[in-house]
C-alpha positions in Angstrom: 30.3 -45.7 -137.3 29.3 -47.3 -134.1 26.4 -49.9 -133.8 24.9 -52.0 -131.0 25.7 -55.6 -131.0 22.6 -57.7 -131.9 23.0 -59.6 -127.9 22.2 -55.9 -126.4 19.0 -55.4 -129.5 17.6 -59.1 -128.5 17.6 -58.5 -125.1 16.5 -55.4 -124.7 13.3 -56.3 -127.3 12.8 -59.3 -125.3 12.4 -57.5 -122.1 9.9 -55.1 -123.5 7.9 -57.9 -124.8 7.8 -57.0 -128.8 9.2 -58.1 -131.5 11.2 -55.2 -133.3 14.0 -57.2 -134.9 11.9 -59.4 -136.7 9.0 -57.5 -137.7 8.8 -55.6 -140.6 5.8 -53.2 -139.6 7.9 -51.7 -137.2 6.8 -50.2 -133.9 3.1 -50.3 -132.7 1.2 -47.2 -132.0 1.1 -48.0 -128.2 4.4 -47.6 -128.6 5.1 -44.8 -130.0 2.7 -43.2 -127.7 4.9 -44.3 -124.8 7.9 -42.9 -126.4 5.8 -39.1 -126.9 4.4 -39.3 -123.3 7.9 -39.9 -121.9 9.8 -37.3 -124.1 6.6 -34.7 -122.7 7.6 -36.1 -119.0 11.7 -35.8 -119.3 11.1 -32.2 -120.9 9.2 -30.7 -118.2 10.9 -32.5 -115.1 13.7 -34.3 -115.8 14.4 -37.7 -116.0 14.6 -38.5 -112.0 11.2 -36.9 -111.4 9.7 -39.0 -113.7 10.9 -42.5 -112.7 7.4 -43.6 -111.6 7.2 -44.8 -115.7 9.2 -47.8 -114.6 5.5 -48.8 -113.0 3.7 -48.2 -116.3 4.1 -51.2 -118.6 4.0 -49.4 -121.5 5.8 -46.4 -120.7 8.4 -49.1 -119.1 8.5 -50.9 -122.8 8.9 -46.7 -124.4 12.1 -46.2 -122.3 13.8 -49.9 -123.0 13.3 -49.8 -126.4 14.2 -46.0 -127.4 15.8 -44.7 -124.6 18.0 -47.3 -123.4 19.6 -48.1 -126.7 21.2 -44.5 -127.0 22.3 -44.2 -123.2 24.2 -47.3 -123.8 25.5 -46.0 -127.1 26.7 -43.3 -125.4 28.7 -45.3 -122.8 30.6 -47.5 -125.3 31.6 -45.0 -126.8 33.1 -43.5 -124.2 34.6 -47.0 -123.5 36.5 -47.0 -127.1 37.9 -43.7 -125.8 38.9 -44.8 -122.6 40.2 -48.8 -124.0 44.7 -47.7 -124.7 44.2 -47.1 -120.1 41.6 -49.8 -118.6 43.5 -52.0 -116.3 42.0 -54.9 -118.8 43.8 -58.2 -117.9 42.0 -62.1 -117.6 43.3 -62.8 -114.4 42.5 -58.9 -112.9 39.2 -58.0 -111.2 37.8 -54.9 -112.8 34.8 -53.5 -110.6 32.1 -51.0 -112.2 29.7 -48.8 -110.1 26.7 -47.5 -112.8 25.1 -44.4 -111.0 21.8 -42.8 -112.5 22.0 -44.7 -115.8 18.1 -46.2 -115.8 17.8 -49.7 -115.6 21.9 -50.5 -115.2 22.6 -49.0 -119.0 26.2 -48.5 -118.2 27.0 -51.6 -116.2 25.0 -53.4 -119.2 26.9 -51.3 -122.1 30.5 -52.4 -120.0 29.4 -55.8 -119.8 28.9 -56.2 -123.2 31.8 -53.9 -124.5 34.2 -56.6 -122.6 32.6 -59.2 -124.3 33.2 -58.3 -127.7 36.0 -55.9 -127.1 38.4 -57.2 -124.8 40.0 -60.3 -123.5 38.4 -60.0 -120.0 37.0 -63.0 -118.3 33.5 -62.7 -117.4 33.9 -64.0 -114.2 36.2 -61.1 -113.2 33.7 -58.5 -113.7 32.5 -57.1 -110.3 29.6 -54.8 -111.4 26.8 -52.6 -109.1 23.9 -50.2 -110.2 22.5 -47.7 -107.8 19.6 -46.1 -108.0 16.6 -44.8 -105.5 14.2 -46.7 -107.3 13.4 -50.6 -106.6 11.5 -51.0 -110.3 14.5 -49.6 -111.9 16.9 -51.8 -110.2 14.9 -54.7 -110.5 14.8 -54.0 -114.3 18.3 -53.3 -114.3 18.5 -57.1 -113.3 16.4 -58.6 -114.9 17.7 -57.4 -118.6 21.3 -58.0 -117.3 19.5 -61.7 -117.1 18.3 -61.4 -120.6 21.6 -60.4 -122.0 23.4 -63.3 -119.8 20.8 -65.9 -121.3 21.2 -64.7 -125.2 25.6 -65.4 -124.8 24.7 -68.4 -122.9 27.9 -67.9 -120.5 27.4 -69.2 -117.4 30.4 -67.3 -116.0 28.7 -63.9 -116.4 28.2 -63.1 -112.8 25.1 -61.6 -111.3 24.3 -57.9 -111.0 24.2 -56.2 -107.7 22.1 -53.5 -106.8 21.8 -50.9 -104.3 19.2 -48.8 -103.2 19.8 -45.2 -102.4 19.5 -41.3 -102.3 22.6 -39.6 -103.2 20.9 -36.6 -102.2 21.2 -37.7 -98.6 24.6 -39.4 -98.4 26.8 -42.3 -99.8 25.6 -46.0 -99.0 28.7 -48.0 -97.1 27.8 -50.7 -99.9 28.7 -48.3 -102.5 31.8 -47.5 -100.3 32.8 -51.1 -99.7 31.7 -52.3 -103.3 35.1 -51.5 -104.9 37.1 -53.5 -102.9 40.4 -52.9 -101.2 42.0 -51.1 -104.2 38.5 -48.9 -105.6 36.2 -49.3 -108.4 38.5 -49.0 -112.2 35.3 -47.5 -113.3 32.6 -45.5 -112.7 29.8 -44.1 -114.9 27.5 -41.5 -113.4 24.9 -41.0 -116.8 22.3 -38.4 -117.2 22.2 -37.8 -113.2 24.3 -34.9 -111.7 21.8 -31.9 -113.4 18.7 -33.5 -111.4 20.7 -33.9 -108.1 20.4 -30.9 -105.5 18.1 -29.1 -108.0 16.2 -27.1 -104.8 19.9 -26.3 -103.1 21.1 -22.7 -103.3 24.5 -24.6 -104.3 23.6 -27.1 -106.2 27.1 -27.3 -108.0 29.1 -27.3 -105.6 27.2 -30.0 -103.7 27.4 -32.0 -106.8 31.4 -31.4 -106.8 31.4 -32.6 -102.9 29.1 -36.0 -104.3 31.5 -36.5 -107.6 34.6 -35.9 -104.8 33.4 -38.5 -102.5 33.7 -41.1 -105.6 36.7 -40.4 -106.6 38.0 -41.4 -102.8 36.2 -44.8 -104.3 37.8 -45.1 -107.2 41.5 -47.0 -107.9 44.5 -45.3 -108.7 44.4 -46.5 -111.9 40.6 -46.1 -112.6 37.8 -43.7 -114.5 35.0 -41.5 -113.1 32.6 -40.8 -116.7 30.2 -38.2 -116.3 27.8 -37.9 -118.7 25.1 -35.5 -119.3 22.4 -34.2 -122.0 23.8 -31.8 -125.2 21.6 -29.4 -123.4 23.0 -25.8 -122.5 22.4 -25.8 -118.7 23.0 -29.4 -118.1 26.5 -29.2 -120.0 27.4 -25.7 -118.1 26.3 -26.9 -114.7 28.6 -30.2 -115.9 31.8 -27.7 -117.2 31.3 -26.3 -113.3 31.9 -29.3 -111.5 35.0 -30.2 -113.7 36.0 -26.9 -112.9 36.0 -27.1 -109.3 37.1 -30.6 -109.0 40.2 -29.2 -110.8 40.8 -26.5 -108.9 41.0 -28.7 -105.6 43.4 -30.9 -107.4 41.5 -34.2 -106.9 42.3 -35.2 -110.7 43.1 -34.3 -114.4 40.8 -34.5 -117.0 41.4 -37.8 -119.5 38.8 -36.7 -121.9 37.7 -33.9 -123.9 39.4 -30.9 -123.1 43.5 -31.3 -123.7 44.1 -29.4 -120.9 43.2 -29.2 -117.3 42.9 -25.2 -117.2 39.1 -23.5 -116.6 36.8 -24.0 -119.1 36.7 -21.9 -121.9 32.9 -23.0 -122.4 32.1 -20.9 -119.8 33.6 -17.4 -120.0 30.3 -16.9 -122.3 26.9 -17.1 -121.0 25.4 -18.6 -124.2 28.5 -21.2 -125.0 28.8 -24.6 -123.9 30.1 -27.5 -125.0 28.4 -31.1 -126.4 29.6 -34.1 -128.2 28.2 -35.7 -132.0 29.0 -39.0 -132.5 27.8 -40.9 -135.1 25.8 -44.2 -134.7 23.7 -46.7 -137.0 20.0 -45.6 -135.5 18.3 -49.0 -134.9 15.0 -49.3 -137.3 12.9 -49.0 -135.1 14.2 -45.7 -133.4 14.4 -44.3 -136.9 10.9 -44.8 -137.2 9.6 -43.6 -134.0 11.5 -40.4 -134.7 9.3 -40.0 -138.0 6.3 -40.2 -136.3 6.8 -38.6 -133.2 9.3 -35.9 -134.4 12.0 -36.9 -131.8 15.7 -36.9 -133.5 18.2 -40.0 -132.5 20.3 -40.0 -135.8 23.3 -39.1 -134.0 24.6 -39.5 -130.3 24.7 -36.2 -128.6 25.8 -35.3 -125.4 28.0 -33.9 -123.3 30.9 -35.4 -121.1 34.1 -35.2 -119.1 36.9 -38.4 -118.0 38.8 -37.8 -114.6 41.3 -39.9 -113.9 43.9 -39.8 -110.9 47.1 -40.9 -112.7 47.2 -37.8 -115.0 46.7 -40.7 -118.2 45.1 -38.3 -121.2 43.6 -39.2 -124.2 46.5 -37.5 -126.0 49.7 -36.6 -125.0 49.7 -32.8 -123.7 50.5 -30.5 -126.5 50.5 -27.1 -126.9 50.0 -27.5 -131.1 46.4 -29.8 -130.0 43.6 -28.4 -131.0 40.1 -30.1 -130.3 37.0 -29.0 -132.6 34.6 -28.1 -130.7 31.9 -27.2 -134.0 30.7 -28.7 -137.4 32.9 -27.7 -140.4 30.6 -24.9 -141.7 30.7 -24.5 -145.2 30.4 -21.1 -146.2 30.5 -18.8 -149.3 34.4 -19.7 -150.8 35.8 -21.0 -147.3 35.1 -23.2 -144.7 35.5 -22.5 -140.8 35.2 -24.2 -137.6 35.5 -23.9 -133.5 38.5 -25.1 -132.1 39.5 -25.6 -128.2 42.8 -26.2 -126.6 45.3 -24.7 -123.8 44.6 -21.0 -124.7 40.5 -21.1 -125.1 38.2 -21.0 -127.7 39.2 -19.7 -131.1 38.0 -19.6 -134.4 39.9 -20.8 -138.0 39.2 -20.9 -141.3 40.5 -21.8 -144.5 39.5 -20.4 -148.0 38.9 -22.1 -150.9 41.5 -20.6 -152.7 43.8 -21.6 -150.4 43.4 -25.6 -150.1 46.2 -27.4 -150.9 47.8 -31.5 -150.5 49.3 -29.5 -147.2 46.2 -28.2 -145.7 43.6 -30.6 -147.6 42.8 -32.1 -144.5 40.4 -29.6 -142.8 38.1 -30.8 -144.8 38.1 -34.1 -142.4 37.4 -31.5 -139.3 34.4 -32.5 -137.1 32.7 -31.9 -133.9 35.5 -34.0 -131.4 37.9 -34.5 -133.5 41.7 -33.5 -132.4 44.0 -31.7 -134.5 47.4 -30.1 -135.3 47.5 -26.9 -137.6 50.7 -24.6 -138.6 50.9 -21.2 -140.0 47.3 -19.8 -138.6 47.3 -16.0 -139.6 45.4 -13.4 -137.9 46.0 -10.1 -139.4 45.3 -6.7 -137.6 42.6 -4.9 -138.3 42.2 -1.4 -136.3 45.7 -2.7 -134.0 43.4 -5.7 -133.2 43.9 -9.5 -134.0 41.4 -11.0 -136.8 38.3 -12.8 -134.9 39.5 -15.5 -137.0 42.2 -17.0 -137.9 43.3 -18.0 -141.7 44.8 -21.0 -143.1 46.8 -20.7 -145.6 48.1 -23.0 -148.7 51.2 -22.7 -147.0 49.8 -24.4 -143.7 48.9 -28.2 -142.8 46.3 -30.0 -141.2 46.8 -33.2 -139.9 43.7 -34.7 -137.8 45.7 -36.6 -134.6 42.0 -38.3 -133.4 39.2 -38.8 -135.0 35.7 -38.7 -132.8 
C-alpha cells in the first residue's frame, strides 16, 4: 500500500500554516470549509477556472492540505511503474518538466521519489513547473523550499518556473529547458480536459499540444498524462492516445498492452480509470467524514508514451489487464479484462476453483494477468457474453497494481 513520506506531510502542513501531524483534534472548521468550497468550485468549472483560490489564504491552505497530497500520490505511483526504464544514474542529468500539476505536485512528488527511491544525486536533477498562474508558481517554490529545508540537503537545486498559456503556444524556455538531448520526463496532471474547452476540436488540438512535447522529450524519456476517473475527462484522454498512435509519434508504456485503438471507446458509456490503494493521511480521512468527499483510494485515469517502444510488460498475446473490481456474485465471481483483442468479460464459478485457477481471486482493477482454457459456449450459434474458467484453467497474476 503506498503512503507519503513524512518530508512531503511536514512540508506541505508547514506551508499551510497548521499543525495536522501533531494535533490530535484534527482539521479546523475553516478548513474544512475551504476543502467544501473548492470541491463546489472544481465541480462546476474545472480546476483551471478556478485558480484565483491560490489568492484566498484559506482556500490556498484547502488545496495544500487535501488536494495536493493525492495529486502527488498519484504521480509516485506512476513513478514505481515507470522505475525498471528511467535513465536513473548519479553521474546523469535527468530533467523534469511538471505541466498543470498545481503548485509543482509532480516536480515535488519526483523530487522526493528520487530521494528515497533511487540513487540519483540531488544535484543532477534539472526540474521546471509551468503554469499561467504567478501565485501557483510562486507556491510551487516556495513548498519545494519547505521540502529542501526539512532533508537539509544543500545540493537540492532550486525550482524553475515558467509562466505560460498553453492555449496560445509553447514557451522557448519550455523548448530549451530539456537541454540538448530532451526532458527524460514529463508529467502533464489534471490539465489536458480544461485546455481548448471553447474549440470545436478540442482533442485534436490537445494531440497537436501533447505532440509538440514529445519533439521535447529524450529518446529515452516519459510523457505521463494524467487525468480525473471521470467519464468525459478519461474518454477525451483515450482520444488523444488514440490519435498520437495513429500518427506514430510513440507507443504506449502503460496501461493498455497494446498500442491498437482503444477498446474504451467503441461504447459511449465505457471508459477506463485506475484504483490504487493508498494509506489516507488522518486528516484527509477526516475531512472526508465531514464534508462527504471520498479519498480512500487513488483514482484516476492515465496513459505512459514512450519513444523507444519500452512497455511495462513484454507484449503478449496471453496478457490480459483487468480493467474492473472482482465482483462477487451468487456462486461465481467475474471481472473486465483488456488486452490486444478488446474488452471481454470472464468468470469463474465457485464450483470450479481449484490450486490451478485459485488465483482469480487476487484479480483487481490494474492488475495484469495470464489465463488458459477460457470457454465460451454457443448459445443460438453465438459466443457466450462471458467467458468461463474452468478447474481445468490457471490464473497466474504477472503485475500487481
Amino acid at each position: 500500500m503506498y503512503q507519503l513520506s513524512l518530508a512531503v506531510l511536514r512540508a506541505i502542513t508547514k506551508m499551510a500554516k497548521v499543525n495536522l501531524l501533531e494535533d490530535s483534534q484534527g482539521p479546523p472548521q475553516s478548513l474544512i470549509k475551504a476543502v467544501l468550497g473548492l470541491s463546489e468550485m472544481f465541480t462546476r468549472s474545472g480546476q483551471a477556472g478556478s485558480r484565483v483560490y491560490f489568492e484566498d489564504p484559506q482556500l490556498r491552505a484547502g488545496y495544500l492540505v487535501y488536494y495536493l497530497p493525492v495529486n502527488l500520490a498519484k504521480v509516485q505511483v506512476l513513478l514505481d511503474e515507470l522505475q525498471p526504464v528511467l535513465p536513473v544514474a548519479p553521474d546523469q542529468d535527468f530533467r523534469v518538466l511538471d505541466l498543470g500539476g498545481g503548485p509543482g505536485t509532480g516536480v515535488l512528488g519526483v523530487l522526493d521519489w528520487c530521494l528515497s527511491r533511487s540513487a540519483m544525486v540531488p544535484s543532477t536533477l534539472h526540474m521546471m513547473a509551468a503554469d499561467r498562474s504567478p501565485q501557483i508558481l510562486q507556491a510551487s517554490v516556495e513548498i519545494w523550499q519547505a521540502y529542501s529545508e526539512q532533508q537539509r540537503d544543500q545540493s537540492i537545486p532550486p525550482l524553475k518556473t515558467v509562466e505560460c498559456n498553453l492555449e496560445r503556444s509553447l514557451p522557448s524556455a519550455i523548448r530549451e529547458g530539456g537541454g540538448v538531448n530532451g526532458y527524460q520526463l514529463i508529467i502533464i496532471q489534471n490539465l489536458l480536459s480544461e485546455l481548448f474547452v471553447g474549440s470545436t476540436d478540442p482533442v485534436g488540438q490537445r494531440t497537436a499540444l501533447v505532440g509538440e512535447l514529445l519533439n521535447c522529450l529524450a529518446p529515452e524519456g516519459s510523457l505521463m498524462l494524467i487525468e480525473p476517473a471521470t467519464r468525459s475527462a478519461s474518454r477525451e484522454l483515450h482520444q488523444v492516445r488514440n490519435n498520437l498512435l495513429e500518427g506514430r509519434h510513440c507507443s504506449v508504456y502503460a496501461p493498455c498492452l497494446h498500442d491498437a485503438p482503444c477498446s474504451a471507446l467503441v461504447k459511449p458509456d465505457d471508459w477506463c480509470h485506475e484504483e490504487r490503494k493508498w494509506e489516507t493521511p488522518a486528516w484527509i480521512a477526516q475531512v472526508d467524514r465531514q464534508v462527504g468527499l471520498i479519498k480512500d483510494a487513488l483514482k484516476f485515469s492515465y496513459v505512459i508514451l514512450r519513444k523507444d517502444g519500452k512497455t511495462l510488460v513484454p507484449r503478449n498475446p496471453d496478457y490480459h489487464r483487468v480493467v474492473s473490481e472482482l465482483r462477487v456474485m451468487k456462486g461465481e465471481k467475474r471481472v473486465w479484462l483488456c488486452d490486444q483483442a478488446g474488452r471481454s468479460e470472464i468468470g469463474r464459478q465457485d464450483k470450479e476453483r481449484s490450486v490451478s485457477n485459485a488465483a482469480f481471486d487476487d484479480c483487481h482493477r490494474g492488475a495484469i494477468i495470464r489465463v488458459s482454457d477460457i470457454i465460451r459456449k454457443e448459445r443460438k450459434g453465438r459466443p457466450a457474453m462471458v467467458g468461463r474458467i474452468i478447474s481445468s484453467g490457471t490464473v497466474e497474476v504477472i503485475r500487481s497494481a
